[in-house]
N, C-alpha and C positions, 0 to 999 in steps of 0.2 A: 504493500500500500504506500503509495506516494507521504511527503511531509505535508503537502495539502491534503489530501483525504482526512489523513488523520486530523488537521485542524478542525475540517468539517464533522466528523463523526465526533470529537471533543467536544465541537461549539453543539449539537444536536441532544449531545448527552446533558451536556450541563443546563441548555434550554429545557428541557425535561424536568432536569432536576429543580429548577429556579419553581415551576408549576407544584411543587410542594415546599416550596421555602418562602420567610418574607417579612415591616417595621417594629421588633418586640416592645410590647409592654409590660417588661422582666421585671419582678418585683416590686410592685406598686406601694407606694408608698403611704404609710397609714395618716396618722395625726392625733393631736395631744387636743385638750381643753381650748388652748387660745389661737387652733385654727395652725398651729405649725407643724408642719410634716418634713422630714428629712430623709434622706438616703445617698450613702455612703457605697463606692464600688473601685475596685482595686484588680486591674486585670494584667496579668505577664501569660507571655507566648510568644511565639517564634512568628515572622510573616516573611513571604517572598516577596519582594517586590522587582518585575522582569529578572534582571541576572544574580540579584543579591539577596543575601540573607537577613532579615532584621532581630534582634529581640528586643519584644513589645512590654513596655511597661506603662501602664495608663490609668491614672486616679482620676475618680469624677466623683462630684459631689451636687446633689441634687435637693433644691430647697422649693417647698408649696407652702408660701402664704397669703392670705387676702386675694386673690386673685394673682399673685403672683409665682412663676413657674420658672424658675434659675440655673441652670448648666453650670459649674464650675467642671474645666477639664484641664489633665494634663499630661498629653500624649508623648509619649517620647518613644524614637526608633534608634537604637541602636544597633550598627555594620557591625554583625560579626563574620561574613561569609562576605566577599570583596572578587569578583569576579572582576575577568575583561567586560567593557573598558574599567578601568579602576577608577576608585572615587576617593575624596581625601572626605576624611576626619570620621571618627565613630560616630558622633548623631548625621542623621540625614540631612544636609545642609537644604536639600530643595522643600523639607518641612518649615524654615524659618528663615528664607535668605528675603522674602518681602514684607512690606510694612501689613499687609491684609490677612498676612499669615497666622500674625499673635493673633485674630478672631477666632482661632482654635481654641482658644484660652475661655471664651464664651460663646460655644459653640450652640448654646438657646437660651432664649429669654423672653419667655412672653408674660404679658398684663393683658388681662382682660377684664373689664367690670360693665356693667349690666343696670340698669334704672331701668324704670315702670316702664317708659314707654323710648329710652336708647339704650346705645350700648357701643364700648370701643372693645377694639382690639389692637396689641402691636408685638408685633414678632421679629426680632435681630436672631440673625445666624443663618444657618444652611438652610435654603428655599429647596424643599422637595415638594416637586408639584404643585406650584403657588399657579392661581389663576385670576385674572382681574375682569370684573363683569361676566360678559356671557364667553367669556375665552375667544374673543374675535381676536384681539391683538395679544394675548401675553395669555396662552394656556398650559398648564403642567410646565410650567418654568423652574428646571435646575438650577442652581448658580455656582457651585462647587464639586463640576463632574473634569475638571480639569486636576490630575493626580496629584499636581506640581504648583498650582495656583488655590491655593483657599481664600474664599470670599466668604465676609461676615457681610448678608444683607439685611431690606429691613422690610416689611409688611407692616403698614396702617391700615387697618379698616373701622369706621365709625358711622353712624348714621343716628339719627332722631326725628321720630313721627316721619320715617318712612323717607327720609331727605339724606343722603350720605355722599362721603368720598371714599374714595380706596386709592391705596399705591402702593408701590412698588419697587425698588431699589436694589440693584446687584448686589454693590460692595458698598459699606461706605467709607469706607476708607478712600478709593477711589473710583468713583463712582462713572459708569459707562448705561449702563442700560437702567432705563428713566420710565414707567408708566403710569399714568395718574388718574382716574374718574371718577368725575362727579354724576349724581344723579338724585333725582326729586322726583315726589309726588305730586303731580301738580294740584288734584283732586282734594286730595286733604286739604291745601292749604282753605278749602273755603265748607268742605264735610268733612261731619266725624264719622266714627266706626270705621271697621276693616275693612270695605268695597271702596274706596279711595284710594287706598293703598295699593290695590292690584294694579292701578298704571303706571308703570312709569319712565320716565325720560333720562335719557345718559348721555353725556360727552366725553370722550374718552381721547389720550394724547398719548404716546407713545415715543421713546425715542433712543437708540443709540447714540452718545454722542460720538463717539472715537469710532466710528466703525473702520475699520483695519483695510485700506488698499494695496497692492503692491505689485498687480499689473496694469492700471487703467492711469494710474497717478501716483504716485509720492506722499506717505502721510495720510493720513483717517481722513475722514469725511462725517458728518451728520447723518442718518437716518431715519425718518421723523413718519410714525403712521399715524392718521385721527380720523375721527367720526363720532357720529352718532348712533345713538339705538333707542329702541321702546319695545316695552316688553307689556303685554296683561296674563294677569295668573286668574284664568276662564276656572277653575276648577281648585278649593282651596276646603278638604276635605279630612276627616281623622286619619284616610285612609290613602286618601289621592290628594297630589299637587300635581297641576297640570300649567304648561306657562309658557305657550308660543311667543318669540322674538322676532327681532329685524335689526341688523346693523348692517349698515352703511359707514365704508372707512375709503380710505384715499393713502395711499400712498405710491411715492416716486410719481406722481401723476395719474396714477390710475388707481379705478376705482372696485370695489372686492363687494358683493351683495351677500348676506350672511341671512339664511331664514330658517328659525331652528324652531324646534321643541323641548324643553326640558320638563322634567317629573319627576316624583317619588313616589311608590306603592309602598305602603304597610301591607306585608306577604301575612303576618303573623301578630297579634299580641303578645302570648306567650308557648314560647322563648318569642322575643322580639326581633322581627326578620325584616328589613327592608329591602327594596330595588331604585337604583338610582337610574334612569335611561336618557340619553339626550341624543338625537340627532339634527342633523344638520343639512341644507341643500346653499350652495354657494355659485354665486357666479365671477370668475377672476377677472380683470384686466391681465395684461400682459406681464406687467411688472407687479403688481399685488399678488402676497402671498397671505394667504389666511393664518393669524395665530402664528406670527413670524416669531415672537419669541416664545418658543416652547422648547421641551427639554434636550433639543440637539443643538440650540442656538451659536452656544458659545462655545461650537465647535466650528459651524457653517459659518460664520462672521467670519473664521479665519481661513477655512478649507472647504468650499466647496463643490466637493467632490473634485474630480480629476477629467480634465477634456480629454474626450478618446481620441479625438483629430489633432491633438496639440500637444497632448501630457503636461499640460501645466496644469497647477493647483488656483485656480483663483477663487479670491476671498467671495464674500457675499457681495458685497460693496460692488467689486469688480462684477458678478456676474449682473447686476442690474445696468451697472453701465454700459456691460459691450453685448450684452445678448437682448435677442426678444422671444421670452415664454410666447406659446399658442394661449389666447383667449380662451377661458374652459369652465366648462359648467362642474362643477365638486361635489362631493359629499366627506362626512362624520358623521362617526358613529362614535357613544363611548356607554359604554353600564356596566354597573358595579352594585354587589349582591354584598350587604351587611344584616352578621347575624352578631349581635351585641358587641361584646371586644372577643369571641371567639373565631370569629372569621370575617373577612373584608378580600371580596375577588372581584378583579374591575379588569376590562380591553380594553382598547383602545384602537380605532380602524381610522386614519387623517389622510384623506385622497384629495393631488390636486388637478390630474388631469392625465391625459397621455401626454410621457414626456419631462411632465411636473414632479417634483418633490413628491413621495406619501413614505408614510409611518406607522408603526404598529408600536401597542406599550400594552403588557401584561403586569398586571400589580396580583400580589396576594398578601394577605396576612393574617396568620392562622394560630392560634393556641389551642394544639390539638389533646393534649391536658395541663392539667394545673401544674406550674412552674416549667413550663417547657412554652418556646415561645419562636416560630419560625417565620420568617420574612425575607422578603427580597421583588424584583422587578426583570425584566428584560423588555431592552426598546431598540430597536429597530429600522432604519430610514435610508431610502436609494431618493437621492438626490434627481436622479433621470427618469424615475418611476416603472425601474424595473424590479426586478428578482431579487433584489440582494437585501430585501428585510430579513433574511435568515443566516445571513453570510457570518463570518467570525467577524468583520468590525458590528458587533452592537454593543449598546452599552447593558453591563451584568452585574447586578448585586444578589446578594445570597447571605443571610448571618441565622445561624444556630441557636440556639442557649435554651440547658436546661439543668437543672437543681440534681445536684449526686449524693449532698449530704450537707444537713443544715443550712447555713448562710453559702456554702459551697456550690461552683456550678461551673459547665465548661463550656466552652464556645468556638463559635467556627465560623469564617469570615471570607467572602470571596465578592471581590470586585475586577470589571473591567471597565477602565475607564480611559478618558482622552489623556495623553500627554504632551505638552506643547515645545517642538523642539525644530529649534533652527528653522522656525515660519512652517513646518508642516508639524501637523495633530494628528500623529498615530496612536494605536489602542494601547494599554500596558495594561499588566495583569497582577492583581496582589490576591494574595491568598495567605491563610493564617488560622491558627485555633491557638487557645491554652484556656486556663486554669481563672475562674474571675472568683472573688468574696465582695457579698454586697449585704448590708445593712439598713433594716430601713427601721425608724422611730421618730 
C-alpha cells in the first residue's frame, strides 16, 4: 500500500473514530452557601506534536460565581524527543514567542447576568463555533485553529425588550476580524406582550481589516461584508419554535440573498430531548461568499487552496481580486439533536455552487456514563467544490477522559490543525494522553 493510501485509510479511520468522540463537561463543579464553586485540575502526559516529543504538564483552575465563569490555565510543553529539523530550547518556543499567546493564561471567561425583561453576555478566549445573527456573515467561527498562533477573542451579546447588539472579535490583543449587529423590535417599541417581539430588524457589518495579499498586491487590504435582515418567529410554542429569515448582504460589490428557516422541536419532556434544524436557500453574486467567516477562515484569508493551472497558493484577498466565481443559487443545511448534557450530535452541509467553496462539520458530545466524558469534531472544505471534504487536510479534534479512581482520571487528546509557515498553512498533527487529578469544592 502506497504512503498515501495509508494516509487515506488513517484519515477514514480516525473520521470514524471522531463519530464517537467529542467538548467534556468533566467534573462539574459543585458550590458552597455564598454561590462559590471551584475546581482545581493538574494534568502530565506525553504529546507529539508533527516530528517531536513533548511532556505535558498543565494546571487549570476553575472559579463559578454570580454569574461568573473563570479559566485560570497553565500549559506548559516541554522537548524531550528533538527530531530533524531540530528546534532550540526545552519549552516550545512557538507556544509563547507572540504577545496573543499569554491568552492561554485565560483561556475562558465569561459573565452572564439576566433581568426581568434583558440580559448580557461576554465571552474572552477560544471562539469554538461562535455565530452572529442568522450566520449570514460570521457562522461557527474558530479563532485559534492555527497550532502556532493563539488568539484570546471576545463575544458581547446583550439585548432588552427584544432590542440588542452582538459582536464579535478574533484577538484582542490584535485585532483582525471585526463583526458587529444590531437589531430591534420595532413592534414593541409602541405594544406590549410577546407578538411584538416576533419581528425583527438587523444591520449587520462585518470586516477583516488586514486581510493578507501576496499575489495581487503588497501588504493587506480591508475586507468589509454588510447588510440587512428581518426575521418573524410564525410559531412560538412549549414544543415548537419556528422562524423564517431574509438577509441581504453586499460584499466586494456584490450582493448574497440569504432565505432560511430556523426551529426547535421539544422531541421529549422527560429525559428532555430536543432538535435544532435550520436550512437555508441562497443566491450569490460573483464575489459574495455566504458566512465568509466561518470555521476555515483563518486559514482561506491566507491559502486559498492551490490553482491547478498555476500552482500558486493565493490568499482570499487575492482570489476576489483576480478571479470571477459563477453566479449561483446555494443551499445549508445544519441540525443538531440534544439530549440534556448527555448527548449533543449536530452536521453541518454549506454549498456554494458548482465550482464554489462547500463544507461539511460533524460535532458530537457524549457522556456515555457518569464521569466519563467524550468529545471532538471533524470539518471538512474543497475550496473548488469538489471531492476533497474527506481528504486528510480536514480539521480533527478528539479528547477522552474518564474517572479510574477517586479524584483520579486519564485522558487522550488528538488534534489536526493548520500551521502557518513561510506564507503557506499546512495540516500538523498533535496527539497525546496521561494521567489528570481534579478537584472540585
Amino acid at each position: 500500500m502506497s504512503g498515501r493510501a495509508k494516509s487515506l485509510v488513517h484519515l477514514a479511520a480516525s473520521s470514524l473514530a471522531l463519530l464517537a468522540l467529542v467538548s467534556p463537561s468533566f467534573a462539574r463543579a459543585g458550590g458552597n452557601d455564598d454561590g462559590l464553586a471551584l475546581r482545581s485540575a493538574a494534568d502530565v502526559g506525553f504529546v507529539m506534536m508533527d516530528e517531536d516529543g513533548f511532556v505535558l504538564a498543565r494546571l487549570t483552575q476553575d472559579l463559578f460565581w454570580d454569574g461568573l465563569e473563570l479559566t485560570l490555565s497553565a500549559p506548559l510543553r516541554l522537548r524531550v524527543l528533538n527530531r530533524a529539523p531540530d528546534d532550540d530550547g526545552v519549552i516550545r518556543e512557538q507556544d509563547w514567542d507572540e504577545a496573543s499567546d499569554f491568552a492561554r493564561i485565560v483561556p475562558r471567561a465569561r459573565f452572564a447576568r439576566a433581568w426581568e425583561d434583558a440580559e448580557v453576555v461576554a465571552l474572552f478566549g477560544e471562539e469554538n463555533g461562535v455565530s452572529v445573527g442568522h450566520g449570514s456573515v460570521a457562522d461557527l467561527y474558530f479563532n485559534s485553529l492555527d497550532m502556532d498562533h493563539y488568539q484570546g477573542g471576545l463575544v458581547l451579546k446583550g439585548q432588552g425588550a427584544g432590542n440588542g447588539l452582538e459582536f464579535l472579535m478574533d484577538n484582542v490583543v490584535e485585532p483582525e476580524i471585526l463583526v458587529g449587529r444590531g437589531f430591534v423590535a420595532p413592534l414593541a417599541w409602541f405594544l406590549g406582550g410577546s407578538w411584538p417581539r416576533r419581528l425583527e430588524l438587523g444591520y449587520t457589518l462585518g470586516a477583516d481589516i488586514a486581510a493578507p495579499r501576496h499575489l495581487t498586491a503588497s501588504g493587506p487590504t480591508a475586507l468589509v461584508v454588510t447588510g440587512g435582515d428581518i426575521s418573524l418567529r410564525v410559531v412560538d410554542m412549549e414544543w415548537l419554535r419556528l422562524t423564517p429569515y431574509l438577509d441581504v448582504n453586499v460584499m466586494d460589490g456584490e450582493a448574497g440573498v440569504h432565505l432560511g428557516v430556523s426551529s426547535w422541536w421539544r422531541l421529549s419532556e422527560e429525559p428532555r430531548v430536543s432538535l435544532l434544524a435550520k436550512g437555508e436557500y441562497r443566491h450569490l453574486g460573483s464575489d459574495y461568499h455566504p458566512a465568509v467567516f466561518n470555521p476555515f477562515y483563518d486559514r482561506m484569508r491566507r491559502c486559498y487552496g492551490t490553482d491547478p493551472d498555476t500552482g500558486e497558493t493565493p490568499t482570499f484577498a487575492d482570489h476576489l481580486a483576480s478571479s470571477e466565481d459563477p453566479v449561483s443559487d446555494a443551499f445549508m443545511f445544519d441540525v443538531g439533536l440534544v439530549w440534556e448534557e448527555h448527548l449533543k450530535l449536530g452536521a453541518r452541509y454549506d454549498r456554494e455552487g458548482q465550482g464554489r467553496p462547500h463544507w461539511v462539520m460533524f460535532r458530537l458530545d457524549v457522556e456515555p456514563w457518569d464521569d466519563v466524558n467524550l468529545a471532538g469534531f471533524y470539518a471538512g472544505e474543497d475550496t473548488r467544490g469538489g471531492s476533497g471534504l474527506f481528504s486528510y487536510d480536514a480539521l480533527i479534534g478528539a479528547e477522552a477522559r474518564g474517572k479510574v479512581w477517586g479524584p483520579l482520571y486519564l485522558f487522550a487528546e488528538l488534534t489536526r490543525m493548520w500551521r502557518r509557515m513561510d506564507g503557506d498553512v499546512p495540516f500538523a498533527n498533535e496527539a497525546g494522553g496521561g494521567i489528570g487529578l481534579v478537584m472540585v469544592y
